[in-house]
N, C-alpha and C positions, 0 to 999 in steps of 0.2 A: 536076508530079505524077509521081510514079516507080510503076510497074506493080508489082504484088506480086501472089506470085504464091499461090495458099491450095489446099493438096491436102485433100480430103477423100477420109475413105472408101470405097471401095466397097461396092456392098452387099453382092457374092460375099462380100470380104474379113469384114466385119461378122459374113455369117451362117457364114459357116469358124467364127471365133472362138466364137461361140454354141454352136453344134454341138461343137464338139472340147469346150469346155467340159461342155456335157450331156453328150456321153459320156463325159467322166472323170470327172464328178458319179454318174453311174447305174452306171459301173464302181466305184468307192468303195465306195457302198450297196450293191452284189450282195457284195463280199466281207464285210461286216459280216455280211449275214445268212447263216441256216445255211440253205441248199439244199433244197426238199423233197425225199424220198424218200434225202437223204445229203448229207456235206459232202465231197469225194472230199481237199481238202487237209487236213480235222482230223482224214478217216481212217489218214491217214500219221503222225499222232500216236504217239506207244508210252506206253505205262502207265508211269511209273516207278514204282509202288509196286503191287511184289508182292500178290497176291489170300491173302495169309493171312485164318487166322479171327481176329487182331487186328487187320486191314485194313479186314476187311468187318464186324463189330464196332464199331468207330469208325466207318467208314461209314454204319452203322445207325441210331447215335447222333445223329449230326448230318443227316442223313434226317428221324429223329424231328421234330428241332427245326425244320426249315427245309422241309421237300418233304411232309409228311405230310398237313399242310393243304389241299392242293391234290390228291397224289395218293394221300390213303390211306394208313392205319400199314403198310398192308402192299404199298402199290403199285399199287392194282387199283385206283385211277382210280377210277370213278362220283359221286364228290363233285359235284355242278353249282353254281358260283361265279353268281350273279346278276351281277353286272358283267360279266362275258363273254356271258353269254346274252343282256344285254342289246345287247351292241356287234355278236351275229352271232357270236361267236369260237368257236374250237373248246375243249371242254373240256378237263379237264387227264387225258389217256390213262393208257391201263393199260400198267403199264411191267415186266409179269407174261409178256404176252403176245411173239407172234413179230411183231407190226406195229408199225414205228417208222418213224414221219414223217421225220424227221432223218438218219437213220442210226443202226444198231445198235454201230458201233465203239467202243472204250473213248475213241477221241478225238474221237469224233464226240457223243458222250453229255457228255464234259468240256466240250466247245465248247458245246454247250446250257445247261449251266450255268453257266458261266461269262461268255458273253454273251447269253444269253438267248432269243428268239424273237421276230424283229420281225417285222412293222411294228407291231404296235401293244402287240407283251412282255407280253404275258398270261403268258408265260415268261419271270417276269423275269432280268437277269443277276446274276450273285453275285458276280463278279469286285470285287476291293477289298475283300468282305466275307465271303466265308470264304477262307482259303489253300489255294494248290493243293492241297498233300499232302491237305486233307481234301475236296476235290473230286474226288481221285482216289480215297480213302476209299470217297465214296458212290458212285464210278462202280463200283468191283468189289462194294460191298453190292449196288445197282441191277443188277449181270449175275449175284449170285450168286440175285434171283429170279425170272429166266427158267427154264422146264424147260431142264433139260438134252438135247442132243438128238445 
């Protein structure tokens, strides 16, 4: 009978692999979501399309149809969604005001809607279903109804 010889794992080894794992797992996830208080990489974002009055016009438009529901014809939030209240969630904000969970930047506002707000996208994402140029549409409609300051 000939000796053979059988390596197993270590555990160190084992629990390295697990670990390095979950942290490239939970690094992943951290950049999908959009950062409270700002997303400081969508803020390096730039607007490609100009804040004309046929910008923000279009912008308004497709507002209308997709974002009013949730925040309002005119922005100012107070709509309460039973499906969110029911889960705990926060409602859908006034985007009139100076307080913005996400970030105030025009590519910090496109990243929101664009991929939405996790964990559980109560903000959903729109990406694949409207085109940028009219996501950037509503981003300068969305900044042209902050007071100006």
């Amino acid at each position: 009978m000939g000796s053979s010889t059988r390596t197993h794992p270590s555990v160190s080894s084992i629990l390295f692999v697990t670990l390095a794992s979950f942290s490239l797992s939970i690094g992943a996830i951290a950049q999908q979501q959009p950062a409270a208080n700002g997303n400081p990489e969508a803020a390096k974002m730039k607007n490609p399309v100009e804040a004309t009055p046929d910008s923000i016009a279009a912008g308004k438009k497709t507002f209308a149809s997709v974002c009013a529901s949730c925040h309002g014809n005119e922005g100012k939030g107070g709509i309460v969604l039973s499906v969110i209240e029911d889960k705990g969630g926060t409602q859908p904000p006034d985007l009139t005001d100076d307080k913005w969970d996400h970030g105030s930047s025009d590519g910090e506002i496109f990243n929101i809607v664009k991929k939405g707000v996790a964990p559980d996208f109560f903000m959903q994402p729109f990406d694949g279903r409207i085109p940028d140029n009219e996501i950037w549409n509503m981003v300068n409609y969305i900044k042209s109804l902050s007071p100006k300051k």
